[in-house]
N, C-alpha and C positions, 0 to 999 in steps of 0.2 A: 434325271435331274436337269432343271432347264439352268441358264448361263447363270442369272438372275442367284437362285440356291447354289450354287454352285461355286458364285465371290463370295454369297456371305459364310459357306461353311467354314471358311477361318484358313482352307487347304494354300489359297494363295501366301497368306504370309507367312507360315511354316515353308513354302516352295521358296520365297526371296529368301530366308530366314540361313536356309540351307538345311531344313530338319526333315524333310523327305527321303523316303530311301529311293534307291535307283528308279527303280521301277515306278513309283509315284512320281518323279521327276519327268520321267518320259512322256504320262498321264499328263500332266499338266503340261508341259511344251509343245502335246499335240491338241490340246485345249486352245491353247494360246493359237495354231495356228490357224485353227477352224471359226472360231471366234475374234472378231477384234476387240470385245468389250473384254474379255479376257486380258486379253493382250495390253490395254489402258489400266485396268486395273492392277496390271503387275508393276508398269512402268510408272503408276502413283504408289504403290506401297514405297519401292528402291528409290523415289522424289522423297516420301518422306522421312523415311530413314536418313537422307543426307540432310533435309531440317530437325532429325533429332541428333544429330553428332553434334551438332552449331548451338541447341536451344535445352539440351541435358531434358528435356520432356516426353516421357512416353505418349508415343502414338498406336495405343490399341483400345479396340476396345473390352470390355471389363468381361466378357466372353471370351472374346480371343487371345484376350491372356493367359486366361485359365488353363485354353487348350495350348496354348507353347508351351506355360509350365508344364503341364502335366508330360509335354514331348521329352522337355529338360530332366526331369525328373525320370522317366523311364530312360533314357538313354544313358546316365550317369549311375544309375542303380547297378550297375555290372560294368565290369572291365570293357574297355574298348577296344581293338586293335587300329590305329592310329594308320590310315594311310592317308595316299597325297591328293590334295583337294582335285576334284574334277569338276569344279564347276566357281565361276566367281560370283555366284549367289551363296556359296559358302564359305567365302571370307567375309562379305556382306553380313552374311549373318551373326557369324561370331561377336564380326566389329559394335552389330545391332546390339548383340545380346548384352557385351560389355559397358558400352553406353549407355545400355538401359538401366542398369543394374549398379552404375556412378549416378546417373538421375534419381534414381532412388533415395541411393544417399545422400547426394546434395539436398532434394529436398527435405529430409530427415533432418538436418542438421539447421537448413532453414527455420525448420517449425520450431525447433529444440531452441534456438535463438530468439524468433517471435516473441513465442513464451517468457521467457528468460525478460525481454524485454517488457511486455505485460507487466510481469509483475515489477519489476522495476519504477513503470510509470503510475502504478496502483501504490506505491510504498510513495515515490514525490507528492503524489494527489494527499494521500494520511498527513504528510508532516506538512503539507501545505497548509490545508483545514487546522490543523492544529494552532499552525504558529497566527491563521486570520483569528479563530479564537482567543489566544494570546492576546491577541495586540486588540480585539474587541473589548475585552477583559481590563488591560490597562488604560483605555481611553477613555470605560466607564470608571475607575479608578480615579480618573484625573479630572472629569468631570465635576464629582462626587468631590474632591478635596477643593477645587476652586468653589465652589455653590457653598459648602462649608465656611470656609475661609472668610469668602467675600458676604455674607449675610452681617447684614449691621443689629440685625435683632440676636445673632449670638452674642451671651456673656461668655469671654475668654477670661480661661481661670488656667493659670500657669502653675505646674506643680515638680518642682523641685528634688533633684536625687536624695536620698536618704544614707543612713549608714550602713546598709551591704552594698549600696552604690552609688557612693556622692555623684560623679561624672552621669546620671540619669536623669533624664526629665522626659515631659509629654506635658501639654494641653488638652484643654475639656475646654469645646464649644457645646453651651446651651444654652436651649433657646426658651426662657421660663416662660411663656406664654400657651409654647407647644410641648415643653417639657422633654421636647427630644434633645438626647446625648450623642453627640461625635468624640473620637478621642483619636487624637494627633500621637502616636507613637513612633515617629522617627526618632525618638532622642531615647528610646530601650532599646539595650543590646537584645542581638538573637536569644528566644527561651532557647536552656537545653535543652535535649529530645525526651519526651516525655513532661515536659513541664510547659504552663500556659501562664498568661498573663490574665488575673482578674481584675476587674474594674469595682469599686465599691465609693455605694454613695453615702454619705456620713454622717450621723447627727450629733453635735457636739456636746449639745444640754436637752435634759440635765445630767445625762451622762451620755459615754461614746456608745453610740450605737450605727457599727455599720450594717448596709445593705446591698448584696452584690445586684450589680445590674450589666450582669454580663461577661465573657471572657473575649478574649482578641482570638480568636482561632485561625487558622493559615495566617498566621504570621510571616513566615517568609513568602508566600504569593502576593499576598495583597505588596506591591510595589511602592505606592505613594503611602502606606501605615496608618492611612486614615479608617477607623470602625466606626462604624452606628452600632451603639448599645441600648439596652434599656430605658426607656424615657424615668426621669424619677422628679417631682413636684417641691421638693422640702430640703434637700441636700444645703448641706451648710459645710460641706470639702469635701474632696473627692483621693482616693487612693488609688495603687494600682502595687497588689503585691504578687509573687510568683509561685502557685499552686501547682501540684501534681494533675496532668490532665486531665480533665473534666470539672476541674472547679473545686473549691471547699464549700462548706456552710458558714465557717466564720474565717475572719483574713489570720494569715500565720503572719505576724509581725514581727517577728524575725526576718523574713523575704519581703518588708515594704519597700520597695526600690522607689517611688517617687508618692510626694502627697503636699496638699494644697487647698489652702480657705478659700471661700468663694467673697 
């Protein structure tokens, strides 16, 4: 075996390590003294040992670890009888092995951290996106009620609490030209759960004849309580009573909380 096979069988670091037995010992020190690349190479393995005591990072490589553990492993499999070190490549080595083996862990506990922290910055990214939606959400909101508001071709028809809720009102912007319906509901209390707000357009003569055109639904989201409903061409007053959700076919006028002539 020329010098060259002979560093990379792995024999050297097991030698600094102190996992050699006697007689392998002697093999290798009379290697070292015939050789001087030998000799360099002992004196960089024990260099790097003393930067992994300082830096908790194993210095092997992924071959000659295998072959330490497997030394570790065979030599721990059966009793020892403990004598006294004879050599100080085998305090070296113990000190190696124990340092390797806290490097381990530290890194273990790094990654375990990382992670930890990953998801962490994955969970602020979600409620981030969330609340840009939100607030996307309310600026088209508030858009949508000034453009309303401020249109001078809306007819504003004001509609009045009723007897299950005098304290109720709401507006109806429409625009008879384009027939489209807004309806201003900040002045209705919260529906209870299960229950919606319907909108109905009305014809008075020659007799009452309503027409739903539409219910308010996410009532609590919508912010500014302004809805686009149904556009309706003929309405002659506008109601707004409180159905079970999904809507009625005719209004329960017992639940008319506000109503108003155009």
């Amino acid at each position: 075996m020329d010098t060259k096979q002979y560093i990379e069988s792995g024999i050297l670091e097991l030698y600094v390590y102190g996992l050699l037995t006697e007689t392998e010992n002697k093999e290798v020190s009379k290697m070292a003294g015939k050789h001087k690349e030998i000799q360099d190479e002992i004196v960089s393995i024990e260099k790097a040992i003393v930067n992994l005591s300082t830096s908790f990072s194993p210095f092997l490589s992924a071959e000659n670890f295998e072959k330490i553990k497997a030394r570790l492993d065979l030599k721990h499999s059966k009793v020892i009888e403990l004598k006294p070190a004879n050599s100080r490549y085998q305090y070296i080595g113990w000190a190696a092995a124990v340092i390797f083996f806290m490097g381990i862990g530290y890194q273990y506990l790094q990654l375990s951290e990382t992670k930890n922290q990953v998801v962490n910055v994955e969970k602020e990214k979600t409620n981030l996106q969330k609340d840009i939606i939100d607030l996307k959400l309310k600026n088209e909101q508030a858009v949508t009620a000034l453009t309303v508001i401020r249109d001078a071709k809306n007819t504003v028809i004001n509609l009045g609490g009723q007897a299950v809720s005098p304290a109720s009102s709401a507006k109806i912007y429409w625009n008879k030209e384009t027939q489209v319906v807004y309806v201003d509901a900040s002045g209705l209390p919260e529906p209870p759960k299960g229950m919606v707000y319907q909108i109905w357009s009305l014809k008075l003569q020659p007799q009452l004849t309503p027409t739903s055109i539409g219910l308010l639904s996410d009532f609590t989201a919508n912010t500014e309580k302004i809805f686009a409903v149904e556009k309706t061409s003929d309405a002659e007053a506008f109601g707004i009573t409180l159905e079970p959700a999904g809507g009625s076919t005719s209004p329960t006028m017992e639940q008319l909380y506000t109503l108003g002539k155009v």
